[in-house]
C-alpha positions in Angstrom: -70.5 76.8 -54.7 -67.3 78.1 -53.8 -64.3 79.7 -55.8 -60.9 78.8 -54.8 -59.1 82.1 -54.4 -55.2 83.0 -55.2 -53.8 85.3 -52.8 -50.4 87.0 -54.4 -47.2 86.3 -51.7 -44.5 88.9 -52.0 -40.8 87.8 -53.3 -38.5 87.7 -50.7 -35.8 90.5 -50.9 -32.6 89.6 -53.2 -30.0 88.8 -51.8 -26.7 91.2 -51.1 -23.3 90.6 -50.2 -24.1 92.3 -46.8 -27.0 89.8 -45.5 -26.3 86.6 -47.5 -23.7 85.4 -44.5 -26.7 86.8 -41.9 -29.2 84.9 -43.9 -27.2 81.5 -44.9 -28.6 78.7 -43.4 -26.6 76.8 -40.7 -25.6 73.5 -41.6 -24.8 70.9 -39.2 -22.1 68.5 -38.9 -22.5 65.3 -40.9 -22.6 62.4 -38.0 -19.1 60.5 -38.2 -19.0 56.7 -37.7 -17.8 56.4 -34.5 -20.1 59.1 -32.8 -22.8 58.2 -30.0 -26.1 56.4 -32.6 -23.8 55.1 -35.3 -23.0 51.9 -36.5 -19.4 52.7 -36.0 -20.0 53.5 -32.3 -21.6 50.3 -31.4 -18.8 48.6 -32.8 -16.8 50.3 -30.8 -18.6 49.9 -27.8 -18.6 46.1 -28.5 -15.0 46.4 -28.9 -14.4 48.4 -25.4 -16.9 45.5 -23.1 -15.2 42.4 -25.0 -11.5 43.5 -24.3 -12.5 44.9 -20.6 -14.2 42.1 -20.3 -11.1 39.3 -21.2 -9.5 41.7 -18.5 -12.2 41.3 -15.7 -12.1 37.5 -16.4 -8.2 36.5 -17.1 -6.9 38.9 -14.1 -9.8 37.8 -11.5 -9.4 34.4 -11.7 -6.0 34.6 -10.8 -5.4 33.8 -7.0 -2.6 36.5 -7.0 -4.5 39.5 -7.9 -6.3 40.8 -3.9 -2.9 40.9 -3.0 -1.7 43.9 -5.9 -3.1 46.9 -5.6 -3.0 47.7 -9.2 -4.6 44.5 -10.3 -7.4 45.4 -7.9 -7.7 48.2 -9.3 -7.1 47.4 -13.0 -10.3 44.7 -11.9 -12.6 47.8 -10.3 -11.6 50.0 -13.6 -12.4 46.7 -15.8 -15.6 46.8 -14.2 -17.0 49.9 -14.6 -16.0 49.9 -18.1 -17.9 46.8 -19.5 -21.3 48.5 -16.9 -20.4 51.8 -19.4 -19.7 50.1 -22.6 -22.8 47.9 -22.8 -24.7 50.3 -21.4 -23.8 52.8 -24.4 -23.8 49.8 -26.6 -27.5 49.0 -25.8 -28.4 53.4 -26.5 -26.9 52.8 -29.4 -28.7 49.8 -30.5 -32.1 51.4 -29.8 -30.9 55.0 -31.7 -29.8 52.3 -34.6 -33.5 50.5 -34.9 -35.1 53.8 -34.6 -33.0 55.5 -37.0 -32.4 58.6 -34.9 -28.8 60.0 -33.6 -28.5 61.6 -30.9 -29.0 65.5 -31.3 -29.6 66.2 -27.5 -26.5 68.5 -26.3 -27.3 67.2 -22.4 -26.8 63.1 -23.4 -23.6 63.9 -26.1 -22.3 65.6 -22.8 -23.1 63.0 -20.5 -21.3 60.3 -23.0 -18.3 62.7 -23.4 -18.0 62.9 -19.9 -18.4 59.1 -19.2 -16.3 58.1 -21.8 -13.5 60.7 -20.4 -13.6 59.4 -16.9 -13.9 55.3 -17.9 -10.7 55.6 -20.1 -8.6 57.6 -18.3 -9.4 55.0 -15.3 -8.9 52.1 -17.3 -5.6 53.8 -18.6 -4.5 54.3 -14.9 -5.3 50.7 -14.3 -3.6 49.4 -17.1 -0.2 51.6 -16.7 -0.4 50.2 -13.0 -0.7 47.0 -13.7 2.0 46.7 -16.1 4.5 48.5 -13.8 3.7 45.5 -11.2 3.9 43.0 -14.3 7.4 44.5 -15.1 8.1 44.7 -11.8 7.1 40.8 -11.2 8.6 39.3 -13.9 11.7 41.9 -15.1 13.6 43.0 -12.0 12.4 40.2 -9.3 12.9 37.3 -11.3 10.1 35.6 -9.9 7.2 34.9 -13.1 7.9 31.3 -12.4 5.6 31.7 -8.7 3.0 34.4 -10.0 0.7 34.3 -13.4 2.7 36.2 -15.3 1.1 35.5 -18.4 -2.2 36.1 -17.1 -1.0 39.6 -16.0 0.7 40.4 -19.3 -2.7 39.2 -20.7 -5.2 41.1 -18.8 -3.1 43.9 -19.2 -2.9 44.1 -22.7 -6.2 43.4 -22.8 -6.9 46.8 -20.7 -4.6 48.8 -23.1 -6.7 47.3 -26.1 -9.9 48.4 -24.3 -8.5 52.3 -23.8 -7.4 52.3 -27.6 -11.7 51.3 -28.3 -12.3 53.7 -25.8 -10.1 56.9 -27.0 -12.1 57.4 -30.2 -15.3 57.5 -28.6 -14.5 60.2 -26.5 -12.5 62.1 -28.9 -15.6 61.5 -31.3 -18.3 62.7 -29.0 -16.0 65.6 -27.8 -16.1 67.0 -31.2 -19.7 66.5 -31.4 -20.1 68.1 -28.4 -17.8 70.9 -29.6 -19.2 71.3 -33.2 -23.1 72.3 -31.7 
């Protein structure tokens, strides 16, 4: 028959002023709503692909818009943003049912960066396009041949989808920054 046996553990040492900061635990950043894996960033993803989506949609199915530049572009930019925004959107669905954020430095990065580069571009777009609107309807007089509601629209629409966009980045930056 056997004896179960109690094996003495030494005390840690007690504490000094000296090594407490050395020895204090590091704490990390609570996650914010709004960061990559939080309810709040998948409403703001939502929010980025539905207003980049009206966009893509109201400024593409005008016939005017292969002849702009800028709307072309404020299209392309539109684009890219919904591919990025549901993309994120669906990550942060799955991080959501699994209950896990995302802790990996490489993927905040990666979302920083993407978010960065979409919204500056959609930015871009947007300014662009409302310079042509402005353009169209302000010094040539000439809204009554063109869509210029449709531009004003889609335009808007792309300023309301950098505005989503802006806190995601800034979000995930200080994520990023806080590790």
């Amino acid at each position: 028959m056997s004896h179960p046996a109690v094996h003495p553990v030494e005390a840690p040492p007690p504490l000094t002023t000296e090594n407490a900061a050395v020895a204090a635990p590091r704490v990390r950043m609570k996650d914010l709503q709004g960061m990559a894996g939080t309810p709040g960033g998948l409403v703001l993803r939502l929010f980025q692909s539905f207003f980049a989506i009206g966009a893509f949609l109201v400024m593409s199915t005008t016939s005017d818009f292969p002849s702009v530049t800028a709307f072309r572009f404020l299209v392309a930019a539109s684009g890219l943003q919904i591919l990025w925004s549901l993309s994120l959107a669906m990550l942060d669905i799955y991080a959501i049912l699994v209950k896990r954020n995302f802790c990996n430095c490489r993927a905040v990065s990666l979302f920083a960066a993407g978010d960065v580069i979409t919204s500056t571009l959609i930015f871009s777009a947007a300014c662009a396009s409302a310079g042509i609107t402005v353009l169209i309807g302000n010094d040539l007089q000439s809204c009554s041949k063109n869509h210029c509601a449709q531009f004003e629209t889609s335009t808007g629409m792309a300023f309301m989808t950098w505005f989503a966009a802006l806190p995601s980045f800034l979000l995930n930056f200080w994520s990023l920054a806080s590790r």
